[in-house]
N, C-alpha and C positions, 0 to 999 in steps of 0.2 A: 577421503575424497581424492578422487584420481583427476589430474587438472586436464589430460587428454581425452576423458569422456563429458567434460562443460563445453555445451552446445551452443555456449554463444564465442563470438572472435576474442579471445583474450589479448585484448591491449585498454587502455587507457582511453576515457571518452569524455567528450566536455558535455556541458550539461545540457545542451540542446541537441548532440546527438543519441543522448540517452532518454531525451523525450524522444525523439523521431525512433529510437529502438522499441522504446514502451509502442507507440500507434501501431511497429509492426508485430510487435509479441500480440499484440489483443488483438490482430487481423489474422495473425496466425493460427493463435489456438480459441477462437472466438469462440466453438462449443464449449470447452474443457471452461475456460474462464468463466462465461456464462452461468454454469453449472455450479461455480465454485460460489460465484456472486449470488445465487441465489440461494444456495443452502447455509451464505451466513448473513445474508441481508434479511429472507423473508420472518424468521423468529424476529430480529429486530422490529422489522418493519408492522408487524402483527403489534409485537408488546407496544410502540408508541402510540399505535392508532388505538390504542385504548387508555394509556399511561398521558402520554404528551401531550394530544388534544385538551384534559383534563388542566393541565400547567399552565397559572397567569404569569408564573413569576420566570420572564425570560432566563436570569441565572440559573435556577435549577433546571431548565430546559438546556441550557447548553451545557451542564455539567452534566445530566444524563448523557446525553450527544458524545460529549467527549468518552464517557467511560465506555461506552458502546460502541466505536470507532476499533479498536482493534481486536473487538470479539467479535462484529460484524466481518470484517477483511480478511479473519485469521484463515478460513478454506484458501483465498486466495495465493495468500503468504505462502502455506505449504503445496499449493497446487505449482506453485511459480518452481521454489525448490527442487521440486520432484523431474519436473520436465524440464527444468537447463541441466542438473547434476544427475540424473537419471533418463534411460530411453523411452520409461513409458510409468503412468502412474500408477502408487499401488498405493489401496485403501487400508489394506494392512499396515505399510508402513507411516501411513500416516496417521493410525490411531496408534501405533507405537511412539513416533514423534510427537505428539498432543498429550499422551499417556507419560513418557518423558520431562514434559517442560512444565507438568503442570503446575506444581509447585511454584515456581519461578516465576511462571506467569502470573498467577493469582494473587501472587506477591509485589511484582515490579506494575502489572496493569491494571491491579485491581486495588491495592491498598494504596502505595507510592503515587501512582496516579489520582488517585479519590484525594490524597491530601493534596498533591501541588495544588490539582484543580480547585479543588475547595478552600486554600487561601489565595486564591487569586495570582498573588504575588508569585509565589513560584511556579506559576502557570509554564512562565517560557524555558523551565526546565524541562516538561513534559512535550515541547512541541519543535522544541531547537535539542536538548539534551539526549534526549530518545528516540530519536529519529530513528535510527536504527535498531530501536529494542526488536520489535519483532519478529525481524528475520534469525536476531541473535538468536534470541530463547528456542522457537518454533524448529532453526536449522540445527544451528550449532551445537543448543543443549548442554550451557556449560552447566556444573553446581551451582547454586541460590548464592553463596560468597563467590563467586567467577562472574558473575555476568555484569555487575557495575565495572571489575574493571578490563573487562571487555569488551565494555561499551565507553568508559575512560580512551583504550588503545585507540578504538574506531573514532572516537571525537577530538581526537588531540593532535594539535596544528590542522586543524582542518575545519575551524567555525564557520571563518569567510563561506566557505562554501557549502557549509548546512544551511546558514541564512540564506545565501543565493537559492537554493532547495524549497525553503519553506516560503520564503516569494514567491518563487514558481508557482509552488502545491495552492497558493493562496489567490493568486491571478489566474490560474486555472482554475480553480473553484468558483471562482464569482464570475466568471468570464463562460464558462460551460454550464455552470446551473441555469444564469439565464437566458444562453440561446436554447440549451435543450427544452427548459422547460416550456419556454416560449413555442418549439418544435413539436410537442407533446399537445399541449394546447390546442397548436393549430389541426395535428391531426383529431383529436376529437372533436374540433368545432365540424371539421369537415366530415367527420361519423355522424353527426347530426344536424346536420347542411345547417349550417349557423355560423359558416366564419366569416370572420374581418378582422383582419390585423387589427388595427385603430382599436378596437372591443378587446379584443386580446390583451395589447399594451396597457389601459385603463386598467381591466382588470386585474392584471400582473402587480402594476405600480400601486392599485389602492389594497392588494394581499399586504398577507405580512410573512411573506419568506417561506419558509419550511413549513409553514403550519397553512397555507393558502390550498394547498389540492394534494391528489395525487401524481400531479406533475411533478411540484414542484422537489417529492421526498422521492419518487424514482429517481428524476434526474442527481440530485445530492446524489445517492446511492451510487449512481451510475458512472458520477464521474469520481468518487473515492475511491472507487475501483478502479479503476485506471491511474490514480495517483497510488494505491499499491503497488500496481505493477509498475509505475516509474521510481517508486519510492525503491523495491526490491533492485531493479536494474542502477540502481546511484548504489546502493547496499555491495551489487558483484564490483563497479567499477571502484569504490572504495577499498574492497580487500585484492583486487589487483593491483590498485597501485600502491596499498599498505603491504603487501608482502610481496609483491615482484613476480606475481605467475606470469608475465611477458617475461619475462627474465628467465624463469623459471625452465619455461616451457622452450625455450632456445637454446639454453646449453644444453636439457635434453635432446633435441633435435642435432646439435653440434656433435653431442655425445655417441648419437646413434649412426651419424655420418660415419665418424673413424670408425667407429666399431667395423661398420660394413667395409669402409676402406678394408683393414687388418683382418677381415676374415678373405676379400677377394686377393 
């Protein structure tokens, strides 16, 4: 990885300027994202409306949910990589990076995940612990023994602010699910000249969450995705300020000064 071809400003960002960076990355490349959101959401979103519907028992519904969450995002993941660390996407190299991790994946979000989730108890290892697995496995590509403690490096001295993260991810979640859905709503009531707010809200508050429409699992969908791409953008501002590419990236710049001094 060449640090002069990452297309985002390398320095250090606090955590609501790496929200306000996420709203501009998804304004920016809103087809590309789009496209990514949909070739990992709609298999998802097909398998539930047959699987989920089906589910009384809310635990097994959010242990599904959970284990679906970053095989749903994973296009996003490596769409995000390709276009900050590359100038343009290539589908080749992303079924060589998918072809790459898959091992590791299968293993870290497929097995490891199924158990924290399924005792409960270690749940907040999977949602505070592995913050950062995805981008790991998907970019980086260490070996199956490398990637805990390379996800150790990334979490260490730095909890406070994975919690601050998963607050966030979590007040955006419940704060965006119900205006969009709310938003969703209103425009089909008004596709079938039938709206009122007042009807809308009733209806909303006597649903029960994700399983109430198709409003309300687009919008879920819709804004996961955008906590990917905030999740990835906290991912670059962590291994800048865990390795020093402002630093980095300035002696080189210091370095290239003399040089050109000593050649004039």
């Amino acid at each position: 990885m060449r640090l002069d071809s990452v297309r985002l400003a390398i320095r250090p960002r606090s955590v609501l300027e790496c929200l306000d960076l996420a709203f501009l990355v998804c304004g920016q490349h809103f087809l590309g994202l789009s496209l990514a959101m949909v070739l990992g959401i709609l298999p998802v979103y097909w398998f539930n409306g047959y699987v989920l519907q089906n589910l009384e028992n809310p635990y097994l519904w959010m242990l599904v949910i959970g284990l679906e969450l970053p095989l749903a995002t994973l296009p996003i993941t490596l769409f995000m990589g390709q276009i900050v660390f590359s100038k343009r996407f290539s589908t080749s190299q992303a079924m060589r990076a998918v072809g790459g991790s898959l091992l590791s994946y299968f293993f870290f979000q497929g097995i490891v995940r199924f158990f924290c989730l399924a005792t409960i108890v270690l749940s907040p290892l999977v949602f505070v612990g592995m913050y950062y697995l995805n981008p790991i496995i998907l970019l980086e590509r260490p070996m199956l023994g490398k990637v805990w403690p390379r996800l150790w490096a990334m979490n260490r001295r730095n909890l406070g602010r994975i919690l601050g993260l998963v607050l966030i991810d979590f007040l955006v979640l419940i704060a965006g699910n119900i205006s969009l859905s709310l938003f969703l709503r209103g425009i089909a009531a008004l596709w079938e000249d039938r709206f009122s707010w007042w009807q809308m809200m009733v209806q909303w508050l006597q649903g029960d969450g994700f399983h109430s429409g198709w409003q309300e699992q687009v919008a879920f969908w819709m804004i996961m995705s955008f906590l990917t791409v905030f999740r990835f953008i906290t991912y670059i501002d962590c291994r800048i300020r865990r390795e020093g590419w402002d630093v980095d990236l300035k002696i080189r710049a210091m370095a290239q000064s003399f040089s050109e001094k000593e050649v004039a």
